[in-house]
Structures are given as structure tokens and as C-alpha cells.
MIKE-857044 format. One line per field, with one value per residue (C-alpha): residue number from 1; x, y, z. Coordinates in pm, 1 decimal, m for minus. Example, Ala and Ser with C-alpha at 12.3 -4.5 7.8 and 13.67 -1.06 7.14 Angstrom:
<zabas>
nr <- (1_2) $
X <- (1230.0_1367.0) $
Y <- (m450.0_m106.0) $
Z <- (780.0_714.0) $
</zabas>
This chain:
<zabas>
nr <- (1_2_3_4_5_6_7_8_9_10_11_12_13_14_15_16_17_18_19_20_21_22_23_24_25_26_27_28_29_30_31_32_33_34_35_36_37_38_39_40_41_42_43_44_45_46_47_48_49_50_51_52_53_54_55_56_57_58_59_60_61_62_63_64_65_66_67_68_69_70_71_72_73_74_75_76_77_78_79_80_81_82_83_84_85_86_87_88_89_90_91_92_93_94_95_96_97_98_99_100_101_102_103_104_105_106_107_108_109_110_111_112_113_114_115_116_117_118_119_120_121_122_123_124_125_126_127_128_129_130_131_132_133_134_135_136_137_138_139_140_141_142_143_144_145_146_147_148_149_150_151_152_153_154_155_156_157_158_159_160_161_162_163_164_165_166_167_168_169_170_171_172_173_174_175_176_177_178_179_180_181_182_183_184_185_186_187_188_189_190_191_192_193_194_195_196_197_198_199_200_201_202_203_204_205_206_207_208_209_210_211_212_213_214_215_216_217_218_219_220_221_222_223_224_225_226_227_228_229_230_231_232_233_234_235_236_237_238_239_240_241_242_243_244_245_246_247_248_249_250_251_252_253_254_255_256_257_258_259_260_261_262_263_264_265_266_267_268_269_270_271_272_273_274_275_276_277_278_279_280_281_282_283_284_285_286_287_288_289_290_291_292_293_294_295_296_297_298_299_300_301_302_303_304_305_306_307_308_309_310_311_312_313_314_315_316_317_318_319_320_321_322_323_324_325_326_327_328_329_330_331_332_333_334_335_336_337_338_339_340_341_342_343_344_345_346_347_348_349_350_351_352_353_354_355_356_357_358_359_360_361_362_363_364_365_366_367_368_369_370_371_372_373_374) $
X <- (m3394.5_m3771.4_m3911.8_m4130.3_m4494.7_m4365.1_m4592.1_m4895.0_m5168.0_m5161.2_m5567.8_m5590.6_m5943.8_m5900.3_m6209.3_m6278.3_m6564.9_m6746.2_m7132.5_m7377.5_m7714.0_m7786.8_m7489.5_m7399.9_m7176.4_m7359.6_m7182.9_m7340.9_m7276.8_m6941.3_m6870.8_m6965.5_m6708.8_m6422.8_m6565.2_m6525.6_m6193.2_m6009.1_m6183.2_m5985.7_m5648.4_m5590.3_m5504.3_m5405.3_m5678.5_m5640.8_m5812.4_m5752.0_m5782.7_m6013.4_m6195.6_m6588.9_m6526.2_m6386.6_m6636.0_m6403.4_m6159.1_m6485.1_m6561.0_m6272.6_m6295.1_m6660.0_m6623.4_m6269.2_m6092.1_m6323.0_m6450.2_m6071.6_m5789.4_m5535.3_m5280.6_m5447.8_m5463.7_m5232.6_m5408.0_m5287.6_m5418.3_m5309.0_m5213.2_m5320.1_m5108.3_m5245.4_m5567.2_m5464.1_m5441.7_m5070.8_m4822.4_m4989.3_m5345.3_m5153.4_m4998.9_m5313.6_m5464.5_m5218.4_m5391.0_m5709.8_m5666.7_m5537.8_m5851.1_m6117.3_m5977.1_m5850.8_m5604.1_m5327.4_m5041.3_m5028.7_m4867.1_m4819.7_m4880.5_m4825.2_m4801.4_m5105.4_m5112.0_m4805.9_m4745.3_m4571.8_m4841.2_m4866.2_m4522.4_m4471.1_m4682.3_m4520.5_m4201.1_m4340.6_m4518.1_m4237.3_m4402.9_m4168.8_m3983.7_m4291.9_m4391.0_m4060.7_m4065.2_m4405.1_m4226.2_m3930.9_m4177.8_m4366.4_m4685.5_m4625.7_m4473.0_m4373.1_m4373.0_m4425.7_m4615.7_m4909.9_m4828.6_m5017.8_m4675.2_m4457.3_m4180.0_m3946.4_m4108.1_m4139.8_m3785.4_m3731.4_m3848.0_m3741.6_m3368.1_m3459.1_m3601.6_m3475.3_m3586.0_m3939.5_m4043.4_m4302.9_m4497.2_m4851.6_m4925.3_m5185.4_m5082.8_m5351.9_m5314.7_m5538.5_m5279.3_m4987.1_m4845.7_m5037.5_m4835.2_m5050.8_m5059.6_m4710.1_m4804.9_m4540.4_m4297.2_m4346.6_m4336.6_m4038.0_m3850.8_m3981.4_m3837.9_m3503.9_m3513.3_m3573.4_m3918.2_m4199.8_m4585.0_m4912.8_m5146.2_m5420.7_m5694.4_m5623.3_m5947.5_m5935.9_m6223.9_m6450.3_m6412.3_m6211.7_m6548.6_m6920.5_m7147.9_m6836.1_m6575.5_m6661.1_m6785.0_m6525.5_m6222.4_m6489.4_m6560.4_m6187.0_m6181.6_m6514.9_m6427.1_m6090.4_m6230.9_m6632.0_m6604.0_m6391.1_m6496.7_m6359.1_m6244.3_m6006.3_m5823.7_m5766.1_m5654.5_m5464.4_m5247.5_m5169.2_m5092.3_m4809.9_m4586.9_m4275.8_m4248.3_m4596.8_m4680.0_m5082.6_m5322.6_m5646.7_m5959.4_m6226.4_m6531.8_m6844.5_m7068.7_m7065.1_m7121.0_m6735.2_m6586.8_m6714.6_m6552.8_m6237.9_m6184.4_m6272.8_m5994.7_m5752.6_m5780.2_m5539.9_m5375.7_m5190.9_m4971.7_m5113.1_m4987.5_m4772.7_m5136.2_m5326.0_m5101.5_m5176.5_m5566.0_m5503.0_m5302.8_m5559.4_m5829.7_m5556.9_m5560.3_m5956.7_m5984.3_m5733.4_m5941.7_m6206.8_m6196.0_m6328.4_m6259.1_m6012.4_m6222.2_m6205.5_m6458.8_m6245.5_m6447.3_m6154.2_m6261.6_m6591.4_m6502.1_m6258.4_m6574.5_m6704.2_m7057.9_m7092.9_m7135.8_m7191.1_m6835.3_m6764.9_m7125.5_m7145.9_m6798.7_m6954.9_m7247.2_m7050.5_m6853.5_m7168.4_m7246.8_m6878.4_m6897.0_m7291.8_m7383.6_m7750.8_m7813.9_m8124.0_m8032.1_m7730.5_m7947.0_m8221.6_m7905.6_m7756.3_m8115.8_m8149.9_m7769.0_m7822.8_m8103.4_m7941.9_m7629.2_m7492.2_m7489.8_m7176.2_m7222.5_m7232.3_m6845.8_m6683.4_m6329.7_m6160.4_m5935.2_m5961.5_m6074.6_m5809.5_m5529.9_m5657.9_m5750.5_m5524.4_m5544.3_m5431.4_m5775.2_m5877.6_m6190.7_m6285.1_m6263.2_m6407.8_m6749.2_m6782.2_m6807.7_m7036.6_m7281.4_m7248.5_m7383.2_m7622.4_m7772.9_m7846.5) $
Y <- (m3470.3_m3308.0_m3019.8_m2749.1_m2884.1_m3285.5_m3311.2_m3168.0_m3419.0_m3405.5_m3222.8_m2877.5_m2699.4_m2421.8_m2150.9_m1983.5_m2171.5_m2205.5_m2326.8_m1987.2_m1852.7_m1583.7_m1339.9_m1509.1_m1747.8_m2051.2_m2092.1_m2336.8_m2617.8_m2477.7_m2496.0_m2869.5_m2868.9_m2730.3_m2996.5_m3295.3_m3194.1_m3165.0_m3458.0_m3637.5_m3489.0_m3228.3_m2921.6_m2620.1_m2372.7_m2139.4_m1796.4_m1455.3_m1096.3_m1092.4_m1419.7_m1341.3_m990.5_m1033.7_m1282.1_m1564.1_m1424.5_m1350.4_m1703.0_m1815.0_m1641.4_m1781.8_m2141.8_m2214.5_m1960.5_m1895.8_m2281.0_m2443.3_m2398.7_m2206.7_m2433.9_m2759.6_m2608.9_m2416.1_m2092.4_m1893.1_m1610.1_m1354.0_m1008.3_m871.7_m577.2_m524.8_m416.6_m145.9_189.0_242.9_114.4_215.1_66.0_m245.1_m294.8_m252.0_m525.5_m770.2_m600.6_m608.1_m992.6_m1028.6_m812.1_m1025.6_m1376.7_m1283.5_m1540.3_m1369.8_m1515.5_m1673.2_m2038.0_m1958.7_m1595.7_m1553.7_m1260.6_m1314.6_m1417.8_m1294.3_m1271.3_m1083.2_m822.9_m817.3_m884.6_m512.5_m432.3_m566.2_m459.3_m86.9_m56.9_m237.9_m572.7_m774.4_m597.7_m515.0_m893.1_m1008.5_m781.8_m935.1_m1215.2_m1149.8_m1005.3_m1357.1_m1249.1_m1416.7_m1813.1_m1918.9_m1655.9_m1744.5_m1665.4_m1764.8_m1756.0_m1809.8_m1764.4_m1933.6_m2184.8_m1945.1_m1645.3_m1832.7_m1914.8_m1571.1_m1467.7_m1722.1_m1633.2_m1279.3_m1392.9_m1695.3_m1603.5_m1755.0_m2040.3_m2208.1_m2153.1_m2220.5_m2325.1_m2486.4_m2811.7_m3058.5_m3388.6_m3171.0_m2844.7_m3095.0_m3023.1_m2742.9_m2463.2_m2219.7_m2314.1_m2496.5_m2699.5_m2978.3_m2659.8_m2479.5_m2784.4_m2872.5_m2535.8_m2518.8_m2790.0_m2718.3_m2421.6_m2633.5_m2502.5_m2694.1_m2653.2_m2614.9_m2693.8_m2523.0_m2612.1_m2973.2_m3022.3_m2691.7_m2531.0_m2825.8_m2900.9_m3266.1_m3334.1_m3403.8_m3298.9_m3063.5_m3328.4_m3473.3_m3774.9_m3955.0_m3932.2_m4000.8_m4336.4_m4378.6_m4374.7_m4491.4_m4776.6_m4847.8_m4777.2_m4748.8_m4710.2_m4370.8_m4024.1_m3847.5_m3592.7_m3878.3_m3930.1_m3574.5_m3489.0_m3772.7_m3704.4_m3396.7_m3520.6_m3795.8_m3584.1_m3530.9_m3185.4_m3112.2_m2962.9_m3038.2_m3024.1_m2775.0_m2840.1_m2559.8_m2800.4_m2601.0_m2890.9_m3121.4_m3412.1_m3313.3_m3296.9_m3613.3_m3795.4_m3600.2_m3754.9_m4133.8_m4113.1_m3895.1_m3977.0_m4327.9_m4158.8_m4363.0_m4205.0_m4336.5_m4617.9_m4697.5_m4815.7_m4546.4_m4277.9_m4471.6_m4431.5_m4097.0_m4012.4_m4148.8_m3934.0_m3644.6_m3749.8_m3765.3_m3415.3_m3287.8_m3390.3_m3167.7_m2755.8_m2592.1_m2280.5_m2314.3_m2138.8_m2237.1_m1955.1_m1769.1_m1502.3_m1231.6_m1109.3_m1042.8_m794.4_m640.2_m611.3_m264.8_m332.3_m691.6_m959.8_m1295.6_m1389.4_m1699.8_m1808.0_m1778.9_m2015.2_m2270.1_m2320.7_m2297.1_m2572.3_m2782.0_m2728.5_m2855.4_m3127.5_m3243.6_m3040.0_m2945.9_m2627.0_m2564.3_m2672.2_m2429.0_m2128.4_m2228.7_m2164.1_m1895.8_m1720.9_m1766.9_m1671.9_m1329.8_m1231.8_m1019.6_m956.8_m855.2_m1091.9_m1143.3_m936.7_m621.7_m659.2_m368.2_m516.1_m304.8_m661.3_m552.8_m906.1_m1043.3_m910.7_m1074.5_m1430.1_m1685.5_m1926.7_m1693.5_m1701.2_m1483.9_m1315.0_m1098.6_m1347.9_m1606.0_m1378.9_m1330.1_m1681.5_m1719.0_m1434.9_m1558.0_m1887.4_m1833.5_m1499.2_m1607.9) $
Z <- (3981.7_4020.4_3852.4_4029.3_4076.0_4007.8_4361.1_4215.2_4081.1_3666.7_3669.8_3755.0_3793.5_3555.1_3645.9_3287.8_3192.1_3562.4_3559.9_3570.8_3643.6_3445.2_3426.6_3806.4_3882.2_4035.7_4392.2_4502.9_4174.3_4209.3_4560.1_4505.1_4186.3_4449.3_4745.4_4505.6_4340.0_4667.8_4763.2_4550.8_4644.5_4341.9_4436.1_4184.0_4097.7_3825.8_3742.7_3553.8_3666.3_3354.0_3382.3_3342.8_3426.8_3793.7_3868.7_3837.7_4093.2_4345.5_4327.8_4423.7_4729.9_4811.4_4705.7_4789.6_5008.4_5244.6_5290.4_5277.0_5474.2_5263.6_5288.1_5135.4_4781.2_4526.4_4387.3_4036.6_3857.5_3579.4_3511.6_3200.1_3132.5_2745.0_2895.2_3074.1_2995.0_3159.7_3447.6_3722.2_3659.8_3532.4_3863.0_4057.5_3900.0_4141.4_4429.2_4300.7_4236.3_4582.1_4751.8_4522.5_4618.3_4965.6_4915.8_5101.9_4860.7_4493.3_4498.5_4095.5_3921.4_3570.7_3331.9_3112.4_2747.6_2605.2_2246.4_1954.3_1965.1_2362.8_2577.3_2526.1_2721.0_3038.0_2928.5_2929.3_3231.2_3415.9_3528.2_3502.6_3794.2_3996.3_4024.6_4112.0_4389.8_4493.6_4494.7_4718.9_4944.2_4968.1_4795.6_4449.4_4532.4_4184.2_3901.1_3519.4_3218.2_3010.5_2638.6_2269.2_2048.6_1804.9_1908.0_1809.2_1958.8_2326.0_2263.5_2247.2_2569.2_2754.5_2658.0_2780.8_3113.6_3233.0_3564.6_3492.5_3672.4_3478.7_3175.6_3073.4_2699.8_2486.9_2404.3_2292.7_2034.5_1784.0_1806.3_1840.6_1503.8_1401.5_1205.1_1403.9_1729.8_1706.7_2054.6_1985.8_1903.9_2250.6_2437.4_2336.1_2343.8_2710.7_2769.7_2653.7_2870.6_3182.4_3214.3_3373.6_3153.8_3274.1_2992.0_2872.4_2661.5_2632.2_2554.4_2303.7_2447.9_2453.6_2074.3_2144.4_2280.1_2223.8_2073.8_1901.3_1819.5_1485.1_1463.2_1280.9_1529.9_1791.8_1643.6_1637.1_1991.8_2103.4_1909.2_2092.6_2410.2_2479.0_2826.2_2803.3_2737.9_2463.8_2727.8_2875.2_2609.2_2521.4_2872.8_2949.2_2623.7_2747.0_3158.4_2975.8_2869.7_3078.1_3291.5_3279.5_3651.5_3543.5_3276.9_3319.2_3271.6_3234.9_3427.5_3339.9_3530.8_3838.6_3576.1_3367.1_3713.8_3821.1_3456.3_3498.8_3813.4_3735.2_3540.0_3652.2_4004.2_3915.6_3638.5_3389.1_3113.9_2732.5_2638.6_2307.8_2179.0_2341.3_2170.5_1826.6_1896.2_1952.4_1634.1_1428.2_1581.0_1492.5_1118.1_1096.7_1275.1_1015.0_720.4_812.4_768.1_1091.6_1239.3_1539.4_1787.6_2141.1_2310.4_2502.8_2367.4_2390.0_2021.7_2162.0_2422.2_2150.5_1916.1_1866.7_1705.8_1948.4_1642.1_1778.5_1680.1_1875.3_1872.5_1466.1_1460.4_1691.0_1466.3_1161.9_1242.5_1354.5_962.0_835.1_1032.3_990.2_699.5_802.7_685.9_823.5_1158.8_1137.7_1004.2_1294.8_1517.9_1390.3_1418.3_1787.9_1828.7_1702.7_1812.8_2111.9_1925.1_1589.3_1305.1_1067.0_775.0_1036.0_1099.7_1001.9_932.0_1200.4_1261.3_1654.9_1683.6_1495.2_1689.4_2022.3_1862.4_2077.5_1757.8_1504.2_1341.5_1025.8_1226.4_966.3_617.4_844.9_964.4_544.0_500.4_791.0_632.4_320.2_405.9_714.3_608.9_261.7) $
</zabas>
């Protein structure tokens, strides 16, 4: 027997991280991303209500919607209750979403990042109810949710809605048996609730690869395999495992759409050898302390005095892993210089309570001043 979405190609487009000019998305580089991808017969697009401000979802409309005939591709896109100040504006963001992309239905809509601190939102403002009823009325195809939680905690909600669909999770070979981001965990307790995945971050926000994937597990799989990117093998480990609808991959160039789809486009689960490789690109990543930061930037727009959060991680870890301090300080100048540096964090933990990985913002920016503003 299939699952929902065992039709749909293993790479999704996922349109977080699209190619810009300025504070702009660039339509045209993108419109060439969208030309190529359904090119070569994928198919799902996903986007946020909140994906660069709105700008996201207007693309869509320019580069896909309006160029494609509707029914050659699968659209999703979010509904962030939690930033809303009550029901009513939470429920307008659906029809906002459907005004910006003009899309006239959602193939897959999911309730947006839930968590311990954040699924009470939806319960309070009703949305739960209000997108099923989208639903019946054939706006919303497939309804599901997006979710940065413990095993346990996913089982949880599951139990309490088994109408849902689908579910979208981080699951990459680095997170795989991470205490935090339990990705083995949720996997699995999806799939004992019959729940098809669509993975996120299998790439974990560009950090599994160059120039931000240490240099040790990239020999581990350079050597193995020359030819491959180190992108390959981190999104092919996430397309092999069983129920998986497709894996998305936030293309911020022409030139990472083009590798994803050497490779994807004759997909080929890992092989008993290939997971090995992997595994011991796992173990080196493990021996080295970095902060888990993927640049979704959601602490950034929680940030009341604008400190280069993600920015300051980034070239942190560029120290851990290369240990040039005066390369990272050169950096870390040039990063603040339109923003706030660490040591003006005020410890309000606003940041904190939005961090997908469960990252200690504030103890983390005191390390960064500590050893950058010195």
C-alpha cells in the first residue's frame, strides 16, 4: 500500500533561502531556478506566510504561478498563528497567502512550526477547525503541520489530532541522533502514526556543506566519493528513508539547483556502504563544538536591540572549526557594522524561545563577545 505524496519526486524546492538583489527577490535567477526544476519533473514548492517578509509568497506568484499551468506542480505554505496578535488576524493570514500567490488552492498547507511553547497558539484562536473547513471547501488539498519538538512531544500531538495528513520535520544525518533535535526520534514516532515526512533542513541550513561543513567529515566523503557534492550525500540520506513524500532544499543559486538535480534527477537510495560513509562524517562532525545554527534568522526578528545573532554564530563557528582568529574578528567587524554586536544583548531570552534548535542564544552571544570583541 502507498502513502500520500509516494508519486512526488524525493527533491522539493523549498523557497526560504531564494537568490536576492538587495532587499528584492531576484525573479529573474529564480524564475530560471523554477524553469529548470520542473524541467526535470519535480514538482512540490514550499513557502511560509512569513518567509522574507511576504516576499517569498509574492514570488511564487511571479516565477511559478503565473508562468506554469497550475496543475503541473504541487504548492504549500504556512500559517503562523504565534505571530499574531489574536484569532482573527491569524486566520487572515490563509487569505492573505492565497491573494499573494494567487494560487487558487494549496496541494499541502501546514500549521507552522509547532512546539511546546507555540501549538497553543492554534489551539486558541481555533485553527485547527478553521483550516479543516478550508479544506472541505477544496481550498486546502492535504492539511498537516510543520514541527521543531521532542519525540515525545510530536507524539503528543499527533494522538490529539490524528486527522493530520503529513508532517514536516528536520531530519538530517548530523541531527539524526541528536538529544536536541531528536530527528531519528520524530521520524520514527511519525511513522508509527502512519504519517508521511517532508524534510526540512537536510542540509541544516547549509552547514553539511562548504565552505561551513568542517573539513574533516568532508574529507570523509570527498574521499569515498570525489565526484559528489557534499550536498548529495546529505540530501540523499534524508530522500532513503521510507515514507518520506520529499526532501527540501532551500536553492539560494542556479549553480545548487543545477547539483541537486544531477543527482536527484536518477535518485538512488544510499547504499549499505554509502550509509557507512555517512556515519563516519556524523562521528567527525560530533567531535567538534559548534553552535547549531541554521539561519533561519527567527531570533533576529524576535531581537529588540537587532544584534547580529545568526551572523556572529556563523563566524564563530568558522573559528571552531579553522581557528583563525583574526580572520574571524575581520568578520565579525564587517558583520556588525549595520547591526548590534554581542555584548549589547540584553538577556531578555526573546531569542531563545523562538530558536528551532533549542540553542542557548544568550550564553552563546557572551562567548561570542568575549572572544571577538576582546
Amino acid at each position: 500500500m502507498g502513502f500520500l505524496g509516494e508519486e512526488i519526486k524525493k527533491l522539493g524546492f523549498g523557497l526560504m533561502r531564494l537568490p536576492m538583489v538587495g532587499e528584492e527577490v531576484d525573479l529573474e535567477q529564480t524564475g530560471q531556478m523554477v524553469d529548470l526544476f520542473l524541467a526535470g519533473g519535480f514538482t512540490y514548492f514550499d513557502t511560509a506566510y512569513g518567509y522574507l517578509d511576504g516576499k517569498s509568497e509574492a514570488a511564487v506568484k511571479r516565477v511559478l504561478v503565473d508562468r506554469h499551468p497550475r496543475e503541473k506542480f504541487q504548492l504549500a505554505t504556512k500559517l503562523p498563528a504565534w505571530t499574531a496578535a489574536g484569532g482573527e488576524e491569524a486566520k487572515k493570514m490563509f487569505w492573505t497567502s492565497l491573494a499573494r500567490t494567487g494560487a487558487g488552492y494549496f496541494d499541502f498547507y501546514l500549521l507552522h512550526y509547532l512546539s511546546v511553547y507555540r501549538t497553543h497558539f492554534f489551539d486558541d484562536f481555533g485553527i485547527w477547525e478553521f483550516l479543516e473547513e478550508r479544506k472541505r471547501e477544496g481550498l486546502i488539498g492535504h492539511l498537516g503541520f510543520s514541527a521543531h519538538a521532542t519525540a515525545a512531544y510530536l507524539d503528543e500531538v499527533l494522538t490529539k489530532h490524528p486527522g493530520m495528513e503529513f508532517v514536516q520535520l528536520q531530519i538530517n544525518y548530523a541531527d539524526w541522533e541528536s538529544g536536541i533535535i531528536q530527528s531519528r526520534g520524530c521520524y520514527e514516532v511519525a511513522r508509527r502514526h502512519g504519517k508521511p515526512i517532508v524534510v526540512m533542513e537536510p542540509v541544516k541550513g547549509g552547514t553539511l556543506s562548504p565552505p561551513r561543513l568542517p573539513r574533516e567529515a568532508l574529507a570523509v566523503l570527498s574521499e569515498a566519493n570525489p565526484e559528489l557534492s557534499a550536498a548529495s550525500w546529505a540530501i540523499r540520506f534524508a530522500a532513503s528513508l521510507e515514507g518520506v513524500i520529499t526532501v527540501l532544499s532551500g536553492m539560494s543559486t542556479l549553480e545548487q539547483m543545477k547539483d541537486n538535480l544531477s543527482y536527484m534527477s536518477r535518485f538512488r537510495p544510499l547504499s549499505g556502504e554509502e550509509r557507512s560513509v555517512v556515519e563516519r562524517a556524523r562521528a567527525e562532525l560530533a567531535k567538534i563544538p559548534q553552535i547549531p545554527c541554521t539561519d533561519c534568522k527567527y531570533c533576529e526578528r524576535e531581537c529588540p536591540g537587532n544584534v547580529a545573532i545568526p551572523g556572529a554564530f556563523l563566524i564563530m563557528n568558522d573559528y571552531l572549526v579553522h581557528h583563525d582568529l583574526e580572520k574571524a574578528k575581520g568578520s565579525y567587524f564587517w558583520e556588525i557594522f549595520s547591526k548590534a554586536k554581542a555584548s549589547a544583548c540584553v538577556k531578555c531570552g526573546r531569542c531563545e524561545a523562538v530558536c528551532p534548535q533549542g540553542i542557548g542564544v544568550v550564553e552563546e552571544l557572551g562567548k561570542v563577545a568575549k572572544l571577538l570583541e576582546g
